[in-house]
C-alpha positions in Angstrom: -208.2 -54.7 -95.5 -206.2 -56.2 -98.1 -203.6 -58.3 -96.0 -201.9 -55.4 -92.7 -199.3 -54.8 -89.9 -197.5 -52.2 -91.1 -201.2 -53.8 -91.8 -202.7 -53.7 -88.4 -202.3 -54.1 -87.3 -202.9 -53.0 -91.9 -203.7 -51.6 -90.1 -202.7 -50.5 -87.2 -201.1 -50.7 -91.5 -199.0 -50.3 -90.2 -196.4 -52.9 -88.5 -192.0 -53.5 -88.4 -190.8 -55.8 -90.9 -193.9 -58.1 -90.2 -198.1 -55.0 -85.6 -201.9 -54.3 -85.9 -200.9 -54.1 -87.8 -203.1 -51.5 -87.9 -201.5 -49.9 -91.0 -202.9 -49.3 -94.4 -202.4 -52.1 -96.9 -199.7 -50.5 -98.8 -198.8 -53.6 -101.2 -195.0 -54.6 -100.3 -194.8 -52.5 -97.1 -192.3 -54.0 -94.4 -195.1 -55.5 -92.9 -197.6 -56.6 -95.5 -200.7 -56.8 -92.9 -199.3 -55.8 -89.5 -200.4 -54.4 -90.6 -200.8 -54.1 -90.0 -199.1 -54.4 -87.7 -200.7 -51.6 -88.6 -200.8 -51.7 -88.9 -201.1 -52.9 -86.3 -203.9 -52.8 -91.9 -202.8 -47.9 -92.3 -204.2 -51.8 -88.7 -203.3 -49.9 -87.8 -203.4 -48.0 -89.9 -203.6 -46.9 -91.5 -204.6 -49.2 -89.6 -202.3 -51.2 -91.4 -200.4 -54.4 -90.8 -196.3 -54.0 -92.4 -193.3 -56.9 -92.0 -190.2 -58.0 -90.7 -189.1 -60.9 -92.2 -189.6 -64.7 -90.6 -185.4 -64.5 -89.4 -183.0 -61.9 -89.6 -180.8 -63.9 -92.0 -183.6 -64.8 -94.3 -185.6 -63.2 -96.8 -188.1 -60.7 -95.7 -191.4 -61.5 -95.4 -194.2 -58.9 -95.4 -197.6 -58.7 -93.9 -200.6 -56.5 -94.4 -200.6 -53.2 -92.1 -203.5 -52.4 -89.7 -203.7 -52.5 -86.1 -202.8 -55.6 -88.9 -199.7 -56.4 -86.6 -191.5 -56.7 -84.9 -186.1 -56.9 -83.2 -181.5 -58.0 -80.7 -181.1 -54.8 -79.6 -184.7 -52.9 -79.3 -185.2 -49.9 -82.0 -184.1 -47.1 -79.4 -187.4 -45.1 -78.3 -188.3 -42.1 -80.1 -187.3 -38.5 -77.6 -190.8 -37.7 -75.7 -192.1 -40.9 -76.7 -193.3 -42.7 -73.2 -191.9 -46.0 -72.6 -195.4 -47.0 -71.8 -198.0 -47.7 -73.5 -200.6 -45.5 -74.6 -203.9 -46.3 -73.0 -205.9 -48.0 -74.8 -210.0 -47.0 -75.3 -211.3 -50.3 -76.6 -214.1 -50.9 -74.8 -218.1 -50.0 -75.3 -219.2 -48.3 -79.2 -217.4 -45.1 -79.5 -215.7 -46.7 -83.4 -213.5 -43.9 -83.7 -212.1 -43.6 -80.3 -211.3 -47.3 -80.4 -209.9 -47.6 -84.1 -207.9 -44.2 -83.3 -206.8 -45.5 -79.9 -205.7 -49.1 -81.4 -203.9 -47.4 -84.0 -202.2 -45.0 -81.8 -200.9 -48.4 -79.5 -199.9 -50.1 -82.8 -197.4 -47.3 -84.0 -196.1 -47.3 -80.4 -195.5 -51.1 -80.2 -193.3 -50.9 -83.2 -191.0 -48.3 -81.6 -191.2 -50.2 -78.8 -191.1 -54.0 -79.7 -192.8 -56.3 -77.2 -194.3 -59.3 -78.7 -196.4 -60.1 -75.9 -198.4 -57.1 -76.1 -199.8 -57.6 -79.2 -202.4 -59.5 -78.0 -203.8 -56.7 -76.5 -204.6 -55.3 -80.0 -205.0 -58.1 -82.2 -206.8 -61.7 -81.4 -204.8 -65.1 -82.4 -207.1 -66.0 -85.3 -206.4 -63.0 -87.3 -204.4 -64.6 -90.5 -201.3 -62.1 -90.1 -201.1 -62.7 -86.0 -198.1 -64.8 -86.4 -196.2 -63.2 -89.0 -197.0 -59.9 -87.2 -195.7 -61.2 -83.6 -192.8 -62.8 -85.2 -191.7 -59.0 -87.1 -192.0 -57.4 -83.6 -189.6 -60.6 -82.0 -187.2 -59.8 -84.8 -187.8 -56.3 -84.3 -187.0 -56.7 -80.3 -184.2 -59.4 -80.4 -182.1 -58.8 -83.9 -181.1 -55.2 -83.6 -183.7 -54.3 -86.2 -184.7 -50.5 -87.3 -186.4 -48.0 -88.9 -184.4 -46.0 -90.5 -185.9 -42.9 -91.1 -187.7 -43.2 -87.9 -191.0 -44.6 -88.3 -193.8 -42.1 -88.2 -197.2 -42.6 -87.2 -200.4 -43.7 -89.0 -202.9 -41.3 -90.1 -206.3 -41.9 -89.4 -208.7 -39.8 -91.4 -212.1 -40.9 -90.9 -213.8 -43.9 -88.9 -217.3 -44.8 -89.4 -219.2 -48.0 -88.5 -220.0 -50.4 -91.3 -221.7 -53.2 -89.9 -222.7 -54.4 -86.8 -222.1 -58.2 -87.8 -223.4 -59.6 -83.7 -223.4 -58.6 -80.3 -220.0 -59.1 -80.1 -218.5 -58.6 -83.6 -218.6 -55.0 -86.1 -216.7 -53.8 -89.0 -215.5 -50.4 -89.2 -214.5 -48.9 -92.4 -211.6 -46.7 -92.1 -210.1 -44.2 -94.3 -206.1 -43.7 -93.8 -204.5 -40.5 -94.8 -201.1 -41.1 -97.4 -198.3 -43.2 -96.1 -194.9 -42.0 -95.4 -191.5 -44.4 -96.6 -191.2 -47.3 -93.9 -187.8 -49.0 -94.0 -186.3 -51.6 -92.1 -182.6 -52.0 -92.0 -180.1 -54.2 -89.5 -177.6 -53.5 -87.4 -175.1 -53.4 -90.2 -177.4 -50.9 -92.2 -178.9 -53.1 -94.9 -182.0 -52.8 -95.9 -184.6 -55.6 -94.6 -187.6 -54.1 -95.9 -188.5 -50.6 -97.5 -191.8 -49.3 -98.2 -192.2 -46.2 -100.1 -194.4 -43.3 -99.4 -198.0 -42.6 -101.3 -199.2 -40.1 -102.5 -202.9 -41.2 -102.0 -204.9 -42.7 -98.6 -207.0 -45.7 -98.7 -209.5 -47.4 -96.8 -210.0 -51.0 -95.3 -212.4 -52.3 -93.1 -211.4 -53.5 -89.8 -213.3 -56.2 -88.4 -213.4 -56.4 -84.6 -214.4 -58.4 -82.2 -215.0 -59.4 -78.2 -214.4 -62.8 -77.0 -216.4 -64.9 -74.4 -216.3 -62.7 -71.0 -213.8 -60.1 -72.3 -215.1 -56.5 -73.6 -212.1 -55.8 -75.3 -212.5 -55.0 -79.2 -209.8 -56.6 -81.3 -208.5 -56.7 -84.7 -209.6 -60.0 -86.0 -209.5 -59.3 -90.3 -208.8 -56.4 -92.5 -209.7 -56.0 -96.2 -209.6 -53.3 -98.8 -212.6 -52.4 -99.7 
């Protein structure tokens, strides 16, 4: 995907100002990869990742969306939204499940910032990995927020592009459009804003397993 978290994360396209992401690659989205995270690209996001800028006095920096690949007072939790984790299905070949469930943990870890966590989503090497951890540290330390609420990624369609090796497969994913993703601080001004689309797009993620570990991860999103 084209640089994610809310890229995802663009992916998990998603992903605070800097996921996943696993969000969509939506060009200068609050995370530019992050996402996406985002996006954790839509990662996530769709897969995704969006991004919070590299300090909270600075200027903001964005990464892609998916899951893509996040600030002093924690963005309060959504009502009904579980302060743990969703569980994540990222294991044997069923694509969808996994992109859907990566996706699904990537919008949740940017209403929920903890940095550490990320891992579980997205590996080290993945280009927006530290950009993407460093949005959800802003996100989780600076008072950081989304403001209107964040909402989450829509995935529309996952299908298996590639199997690259044993332990390595793209997965092109189509995201549905993208609503307005805004970061502000604890005064109100605007960090990063993101508007909505009118249109989806699709990415590829590229996942892998490491040495002795089953877990699929995001390692790269492009647009295709």
């Amino acid at each position: 995907m084209s640089r994610t978290g809310d890229r995802m994360l663009r992916d998990l396209e998603g992903a605070p100002p800097q996921p996943p992401s696993t969000e969509p690659d939506r060009g200068l989205s609050p995370w530019r990869a992050a996402a996406v995270l985002a996006i954790f690209a839509v990662l996530i996001g769709a897969i995704a990742w969006g991004v919070i800028s590299r300090s909270g006095d600075g200027d903001p920096k964005t990464t892609p969306a998916g899951p893509s690949g996040v600030p002093a007072t924690a963005q309060p939790s959504t009502p009904g939204v579980a302060d743990q984790p969703p569980t994540l299905v990222n294991t044997g070949e069923n694509w969808d499940a996994i992109v859907r469930s990566i996706v699904a943990y990537n919008d949740w870890l940017y209403l929920h910032p903890r940095p550490e966590l990320l891992d579980e989503i997205m590996l080290p090497a993945h280009k927006e990995y530290a950009d993407t951890k460093l949005g959800l540290t802003n996100l989780a330390t600076k008072g950081w927020r989304y403001d209107p609420p964040r909402l989450p990624v829509i995935v529309e369609r996952v299908t298996l592009g590639t199997r690259l090796s044993a332990t390595k497969a793209s997965v092109v994913v189509r995201y549905g459009p993208a609503p307005q993703y805004r970061v502000v601080d604890q005064a109100g001004k605007v960090i990063a804003d993101s508007p909505a689309t009118a249109d989806g797009n699709t990415v590829v993620w590229t996942l892998a397993q490491t040495p002795g570990d089953p877990r699929w991860r995001l390692e790269d999103i492009d647009r295709l």
